[in-house]
DRENBA-730416 format. One record per residue (C-alpha): x, y, z; residue in one letter. Coordinates in pm, whole numbers, m for minus. Example, Ala and Ser with C-alpha at 12.3 -4.5 7.8 and 13.67 -1.06 7.14 Angstrom:
% DRENBA-730416
<node xx="1230" yy="m450" zz="780" milo="a"/>
<node xx="1367" yy="m106" zz="714" milo="s"/>
//
This chain:
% DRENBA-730416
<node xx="m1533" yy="m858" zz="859" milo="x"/>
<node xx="m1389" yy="m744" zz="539" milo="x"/>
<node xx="m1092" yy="m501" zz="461" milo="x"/>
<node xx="m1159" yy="m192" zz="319" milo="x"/>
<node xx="m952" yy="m171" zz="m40" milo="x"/>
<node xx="m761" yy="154" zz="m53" milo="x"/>
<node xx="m629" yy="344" zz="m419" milo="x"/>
<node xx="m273" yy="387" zz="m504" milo="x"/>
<node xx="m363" yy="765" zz="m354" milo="x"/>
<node xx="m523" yy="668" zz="m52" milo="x"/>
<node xx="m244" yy="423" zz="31" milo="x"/>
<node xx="13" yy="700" zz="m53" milo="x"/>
<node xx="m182" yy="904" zz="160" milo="x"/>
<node xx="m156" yy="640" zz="464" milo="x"/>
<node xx="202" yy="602" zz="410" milo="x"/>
<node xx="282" yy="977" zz="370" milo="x"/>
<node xx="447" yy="932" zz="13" milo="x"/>
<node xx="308" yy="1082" zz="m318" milo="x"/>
<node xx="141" yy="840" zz="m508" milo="x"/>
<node xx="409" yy="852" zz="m816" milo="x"/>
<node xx="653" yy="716" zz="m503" milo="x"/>
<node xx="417" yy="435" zz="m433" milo="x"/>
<node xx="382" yy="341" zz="m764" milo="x"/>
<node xx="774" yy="342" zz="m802" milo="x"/>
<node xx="817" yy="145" zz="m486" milo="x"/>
<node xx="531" yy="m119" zz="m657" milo="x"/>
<node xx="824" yy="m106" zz="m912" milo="x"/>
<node xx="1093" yy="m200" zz="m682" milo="x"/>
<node xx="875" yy="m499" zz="m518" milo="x"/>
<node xx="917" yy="m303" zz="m196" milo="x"/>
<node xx="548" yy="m149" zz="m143" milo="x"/>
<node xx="296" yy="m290" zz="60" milo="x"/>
<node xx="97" yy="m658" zz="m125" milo="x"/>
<node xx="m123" yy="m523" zz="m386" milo="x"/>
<node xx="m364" yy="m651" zz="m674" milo="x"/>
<node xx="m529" yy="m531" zz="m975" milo="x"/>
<node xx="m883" yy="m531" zz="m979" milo="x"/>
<node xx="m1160" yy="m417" zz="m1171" milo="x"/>
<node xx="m837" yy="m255" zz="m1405" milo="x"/>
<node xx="m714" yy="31" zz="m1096" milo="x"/>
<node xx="m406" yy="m114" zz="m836" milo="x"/>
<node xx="m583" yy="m209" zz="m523" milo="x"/>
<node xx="m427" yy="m235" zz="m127" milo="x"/>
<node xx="m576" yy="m386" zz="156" milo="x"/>
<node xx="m623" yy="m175" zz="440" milo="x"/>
<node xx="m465" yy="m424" zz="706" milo="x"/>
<node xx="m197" yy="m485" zz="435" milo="x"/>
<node xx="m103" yy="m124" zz="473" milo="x"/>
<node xx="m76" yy="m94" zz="783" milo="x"/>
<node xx="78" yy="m488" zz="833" milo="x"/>
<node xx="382" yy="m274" zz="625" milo="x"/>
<node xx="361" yy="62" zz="850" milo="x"/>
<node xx="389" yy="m216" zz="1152" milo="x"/>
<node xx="677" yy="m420" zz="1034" milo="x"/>
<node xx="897" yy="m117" zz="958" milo="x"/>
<node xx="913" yy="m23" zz="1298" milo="x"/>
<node xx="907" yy="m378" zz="1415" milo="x"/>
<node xx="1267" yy="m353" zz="1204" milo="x"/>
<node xx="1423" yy="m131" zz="1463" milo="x"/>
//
């Protein structure tokens, strides 16, 4: 089974940020693993919510 690939804005979406605070965080080297491809900033679905997970794993 294959992850579905989310955009900047549906990431942002799933993390309840805007997607200029996604990209900023992508900045930082504090948003969720990412990768370029076809040219447009790509995230995993499970790598999204492997991120949403471990912050409240941090508690």
């Amino acid at each position: 089974m294959t992850d579905q690939l989310l955009t900047v804005t549906e990431a942002a979406e799933r993390l309840r940020t805007s997607p200029s605070g996604l990209r900023w965080q992508i900045h930082q080297g504090t948003a969720p693993k990412s990768a370029k491809i076809g040219g447009r900033r790509m995230f995993r679905e499970s790598d999204v919510e492997a991120f949403i997970a471990a912050a409240f794993s941090d508690q």
